[in-house]
MDTraj code that builds the backbone (N, CA, C; nanometers):
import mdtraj as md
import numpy as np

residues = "UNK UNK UNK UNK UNK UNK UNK UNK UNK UNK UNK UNK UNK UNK UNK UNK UNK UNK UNK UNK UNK UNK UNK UNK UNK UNK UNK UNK UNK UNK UNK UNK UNK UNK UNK UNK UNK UNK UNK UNK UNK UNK UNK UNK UNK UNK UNK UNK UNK UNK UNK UNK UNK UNK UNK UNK UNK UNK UNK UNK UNK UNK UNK UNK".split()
xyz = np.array([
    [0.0838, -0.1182, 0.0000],
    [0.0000, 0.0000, 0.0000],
    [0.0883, 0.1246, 0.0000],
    [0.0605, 0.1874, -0.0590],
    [0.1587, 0.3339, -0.0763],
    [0.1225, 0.4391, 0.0285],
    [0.2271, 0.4862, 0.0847],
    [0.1392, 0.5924, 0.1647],
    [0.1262, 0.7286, 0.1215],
    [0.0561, 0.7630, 0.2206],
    [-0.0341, 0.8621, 0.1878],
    [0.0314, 0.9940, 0.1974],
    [0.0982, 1.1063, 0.1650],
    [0.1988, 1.2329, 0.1782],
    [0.0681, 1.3517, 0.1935],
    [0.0432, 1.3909, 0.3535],
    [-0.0078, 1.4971, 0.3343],
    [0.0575, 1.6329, 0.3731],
    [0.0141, 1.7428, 0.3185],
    [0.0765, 1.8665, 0.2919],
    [-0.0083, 1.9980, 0.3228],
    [0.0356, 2.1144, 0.3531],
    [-0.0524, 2.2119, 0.3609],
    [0.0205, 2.2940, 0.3209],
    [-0.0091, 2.3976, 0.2569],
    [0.0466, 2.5232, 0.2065],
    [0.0242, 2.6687, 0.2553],
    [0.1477, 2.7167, 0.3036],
    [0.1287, 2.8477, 0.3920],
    [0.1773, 2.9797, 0.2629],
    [0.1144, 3.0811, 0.2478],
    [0.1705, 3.1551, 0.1497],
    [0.1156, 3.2951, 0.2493],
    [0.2148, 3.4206, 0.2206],
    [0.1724, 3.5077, 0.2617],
    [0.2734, 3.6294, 0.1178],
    [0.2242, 3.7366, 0.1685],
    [0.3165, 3.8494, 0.1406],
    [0.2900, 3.9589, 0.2431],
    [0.4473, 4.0497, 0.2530],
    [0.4214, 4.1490, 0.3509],
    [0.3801, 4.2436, 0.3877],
    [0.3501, 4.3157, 0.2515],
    [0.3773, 4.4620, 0.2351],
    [0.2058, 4.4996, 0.1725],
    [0.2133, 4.6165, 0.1068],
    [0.1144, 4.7054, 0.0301],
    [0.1591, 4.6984, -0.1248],
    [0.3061, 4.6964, -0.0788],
    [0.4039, 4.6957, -0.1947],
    [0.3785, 4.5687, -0.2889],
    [0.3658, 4.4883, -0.2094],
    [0.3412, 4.3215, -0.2984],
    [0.1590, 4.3111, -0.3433],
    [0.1517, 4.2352, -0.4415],
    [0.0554, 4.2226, -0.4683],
    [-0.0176, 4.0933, -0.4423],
    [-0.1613, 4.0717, -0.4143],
    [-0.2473, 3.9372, -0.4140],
    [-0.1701, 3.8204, -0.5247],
    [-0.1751, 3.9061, -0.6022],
    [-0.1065, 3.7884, -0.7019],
    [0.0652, 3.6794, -0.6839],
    [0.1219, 3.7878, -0.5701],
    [0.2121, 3.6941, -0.5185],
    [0.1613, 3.5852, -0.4485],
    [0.0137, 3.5629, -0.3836],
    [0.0358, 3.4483, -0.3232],
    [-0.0320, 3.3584, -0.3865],
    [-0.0814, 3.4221, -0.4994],
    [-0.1621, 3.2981, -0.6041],
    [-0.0717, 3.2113, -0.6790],
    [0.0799, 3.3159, -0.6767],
    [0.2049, 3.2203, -0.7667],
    [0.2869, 3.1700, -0.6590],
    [0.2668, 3.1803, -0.5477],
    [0.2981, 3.1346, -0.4212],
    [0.2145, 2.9588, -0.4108],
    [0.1362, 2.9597, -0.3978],
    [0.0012, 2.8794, -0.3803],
    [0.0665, 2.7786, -0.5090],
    [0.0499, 2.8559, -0.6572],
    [0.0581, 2.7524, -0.7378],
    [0.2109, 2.6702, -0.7640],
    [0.3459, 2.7414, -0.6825],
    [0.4229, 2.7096, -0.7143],
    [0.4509, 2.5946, -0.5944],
    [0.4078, 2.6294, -0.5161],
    [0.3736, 2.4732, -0.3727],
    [0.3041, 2.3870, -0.4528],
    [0.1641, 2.3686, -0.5148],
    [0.1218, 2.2958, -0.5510],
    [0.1964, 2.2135, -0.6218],
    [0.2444, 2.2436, -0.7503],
    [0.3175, 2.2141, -0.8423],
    [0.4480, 2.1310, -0.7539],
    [0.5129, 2.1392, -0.6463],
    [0.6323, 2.0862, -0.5854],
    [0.5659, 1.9580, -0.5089],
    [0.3926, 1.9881, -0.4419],
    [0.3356, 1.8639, -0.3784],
    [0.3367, 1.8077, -0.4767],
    [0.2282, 1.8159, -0.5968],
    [0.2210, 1.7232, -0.6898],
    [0.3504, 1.6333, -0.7619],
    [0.4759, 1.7199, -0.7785],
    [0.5642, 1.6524, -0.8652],
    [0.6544, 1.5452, -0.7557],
    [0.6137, 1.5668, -0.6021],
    [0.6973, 1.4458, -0.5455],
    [0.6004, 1.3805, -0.4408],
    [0.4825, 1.3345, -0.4683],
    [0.3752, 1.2896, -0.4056],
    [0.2912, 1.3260, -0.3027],
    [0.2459, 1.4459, -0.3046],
    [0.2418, 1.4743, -0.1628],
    [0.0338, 1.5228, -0.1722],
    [-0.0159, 1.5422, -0.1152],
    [-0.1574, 1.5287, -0.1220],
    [-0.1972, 1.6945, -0.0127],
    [-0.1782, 1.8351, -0.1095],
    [-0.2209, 1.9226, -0.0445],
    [-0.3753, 1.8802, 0.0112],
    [-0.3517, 1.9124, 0.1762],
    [-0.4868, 1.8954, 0.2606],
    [-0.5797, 2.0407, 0.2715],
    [-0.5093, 2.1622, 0.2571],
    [-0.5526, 2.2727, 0.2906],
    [-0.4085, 2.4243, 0.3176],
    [-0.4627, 2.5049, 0.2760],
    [-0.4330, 2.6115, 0.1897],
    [-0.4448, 2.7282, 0.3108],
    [-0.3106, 2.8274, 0.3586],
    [-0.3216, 2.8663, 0.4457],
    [-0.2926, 3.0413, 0.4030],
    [-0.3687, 3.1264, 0.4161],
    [-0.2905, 3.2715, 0.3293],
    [-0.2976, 3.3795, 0.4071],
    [-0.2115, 3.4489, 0.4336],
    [-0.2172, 3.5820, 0.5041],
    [-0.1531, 3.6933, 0.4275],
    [-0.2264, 3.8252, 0.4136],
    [-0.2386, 3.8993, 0.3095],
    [-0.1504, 4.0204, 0.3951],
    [-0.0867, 4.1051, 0.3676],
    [0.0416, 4.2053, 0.4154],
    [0.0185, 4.1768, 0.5484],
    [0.0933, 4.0834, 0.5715],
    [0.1410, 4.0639, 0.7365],
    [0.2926, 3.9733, 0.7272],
    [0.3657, 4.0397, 0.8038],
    [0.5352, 4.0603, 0.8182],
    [0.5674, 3.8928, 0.8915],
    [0.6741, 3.8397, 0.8442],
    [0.7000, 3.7598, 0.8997],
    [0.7605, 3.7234, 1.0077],
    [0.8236, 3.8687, 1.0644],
    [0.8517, 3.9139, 1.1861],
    [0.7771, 3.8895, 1.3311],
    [0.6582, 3.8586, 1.2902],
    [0.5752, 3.8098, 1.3986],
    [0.4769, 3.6967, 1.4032],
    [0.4788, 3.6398, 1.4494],
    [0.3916, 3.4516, 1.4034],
    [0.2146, 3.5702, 1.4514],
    [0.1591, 3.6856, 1.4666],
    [0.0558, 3.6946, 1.4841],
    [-0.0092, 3.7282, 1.3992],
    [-0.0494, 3.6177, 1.2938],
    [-0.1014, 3.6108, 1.1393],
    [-0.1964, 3.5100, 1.1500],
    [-0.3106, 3.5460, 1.1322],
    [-0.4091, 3.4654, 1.1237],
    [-0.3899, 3.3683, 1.0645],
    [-0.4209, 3.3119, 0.9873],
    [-0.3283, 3.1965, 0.9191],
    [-0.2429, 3.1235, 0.9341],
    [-0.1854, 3.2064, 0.9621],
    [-0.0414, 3.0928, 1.0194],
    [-0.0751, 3.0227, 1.1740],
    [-0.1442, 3.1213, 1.2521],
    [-0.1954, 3.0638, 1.4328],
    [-0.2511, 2.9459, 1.3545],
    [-0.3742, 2.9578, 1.2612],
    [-0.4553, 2.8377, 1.2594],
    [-0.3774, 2.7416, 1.2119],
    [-0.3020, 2.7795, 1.1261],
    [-0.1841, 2.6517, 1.0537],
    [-0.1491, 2.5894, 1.1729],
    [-0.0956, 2.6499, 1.2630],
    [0.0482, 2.5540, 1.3758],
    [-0.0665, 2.5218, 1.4919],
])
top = md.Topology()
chain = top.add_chain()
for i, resn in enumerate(residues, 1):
    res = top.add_residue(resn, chain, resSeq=i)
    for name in ("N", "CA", "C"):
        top.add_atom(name, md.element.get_by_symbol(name[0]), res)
traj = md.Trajectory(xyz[None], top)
C-alpha cells in the first residue's frame, strides 16, 4: 500500500508593496512541488500584508 503524503500550504506576502497575485504564484508554485513528489495538499493557508517578523497572522496561528 503506498502511503499517503499529506501537505498544507502556507503563502503570505508582507507589504502594500506586494501584490495578491504573489500568493496565487505562491500557492501555485507549492502545488506544483506537492504534486511533482507525491504529496496530497490537505488545505491552503494565506495571510495577506502581514510581516514575517511576527507569528501573529491569522493563518499561520490556525496553521500551527
Amino acid at each position: 500500500m503506498k502511503e499517503l503524503k499529506k501537505a498544507v500550504i502556507y503563502a503570505r506576502y508582507s507589504s502594500t508593496n506586494q501584490r495578491e497575485e504573489s500568493i496565487d504564484a505562491q500557492v501555485r508554485a507549492c502545488s506544483k512541488y506537492a504534486k511533482d513528489n507525491g504529496y496530497t495538499v490537505v488545505k491552503e493557508y494565506k495571510d495577506s500584508a502581514k510581516s514575517a517578523t511576527t507569528a501573529n497572522r491569522p493563518a499561520f496561528q490556525e496553521m500551527i
